[in-house]
SETORSE-996653 format. One record per residue (C-alpha): x, y, z. Coordinates in steps of 0.2 Angstrom, whole numbers, plus 2048, in hexadecimal, padded with zeros to 3 digits. Example, Ala and Ser with C-alpha at 12.3 -4.5 7.8 and 13.67 -1.06 7.14 Angstrom:
83E7EA827 8447FB824 
! end
This chain:
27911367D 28B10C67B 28410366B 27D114664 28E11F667 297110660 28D114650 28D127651 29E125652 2A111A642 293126639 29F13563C 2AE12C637 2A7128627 2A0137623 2B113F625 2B913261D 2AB136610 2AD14860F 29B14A614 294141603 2931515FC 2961505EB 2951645E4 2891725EE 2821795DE 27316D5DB 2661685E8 2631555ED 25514D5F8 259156607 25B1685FD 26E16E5FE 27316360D 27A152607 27314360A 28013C615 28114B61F 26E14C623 271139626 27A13E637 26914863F 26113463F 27112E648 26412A659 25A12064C 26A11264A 263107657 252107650 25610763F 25F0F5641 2530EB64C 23F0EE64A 23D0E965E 2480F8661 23E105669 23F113661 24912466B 23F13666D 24F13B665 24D131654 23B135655 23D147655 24C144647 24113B63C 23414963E 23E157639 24614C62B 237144626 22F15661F 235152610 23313F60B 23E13E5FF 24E14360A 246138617 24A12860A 25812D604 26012D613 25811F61B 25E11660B 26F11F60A 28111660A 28411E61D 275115625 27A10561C 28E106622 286109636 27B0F9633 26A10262F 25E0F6626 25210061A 2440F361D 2450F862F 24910A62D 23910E624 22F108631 238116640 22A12363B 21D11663E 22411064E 226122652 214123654 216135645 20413B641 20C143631 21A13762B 218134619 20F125617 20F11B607 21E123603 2281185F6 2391175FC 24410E5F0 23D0FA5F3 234101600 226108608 224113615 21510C621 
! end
């Protein structure tokens, strides 16, 4: 649990750094208005998880994933995004949380950059 505050922790720190990776409000990207980075911070439960496949996998990032996961293409984007790279998120381990999470309606075959969602 110390491990997973640790990373919150440096997730916030470079989102404030970062200014929240918004970059202009007028236009929508993958997650609608919200900016990738800041969506970023509802997988937070899921850093563990998205580092080591053996990890299992938290209700909370589950129920993250879930609500994120409505819309695939924010699901990538931030699973691939530069925030879940700096707390150690490996993308080849991130797109397999909805699997591991057991979700009936994750976006299977989804292509997500070099990857894809099982």
């Amino acid at each position: 649990m110390v491990v997973g505050m640790k990373h919150l922790c440096v997730l916030a720190l470079f989102l404030l750094v970062h200014g929240g990776g918004s970059k202009g409000v007028e236009g929508a990207g993958e997650c609608g208005r919200v900016p990738v980075q800041r969506m970023a911070l509802q997988l937070a439960p899921c850093a563990s998880a998205a580092q080591d496949a053996q990890v299992q996998v938290s209700a909370a990032c589950c129920s993250a994933v879930q609500r994120v996961g409505r819309n695939p293409a924010c699901l990538c984007a931030v699973m691939l995004s530069d925030t879940a790279k700096s707390v150690g998120a490996k993308p080849e381990v991130a797109v397999t949380i909805p699997k591991r999470c057991n979700l009936a309606d994750r976006p299977v075959g989804y292509e997500c950059g070099g990857y894809t969602i099982p």
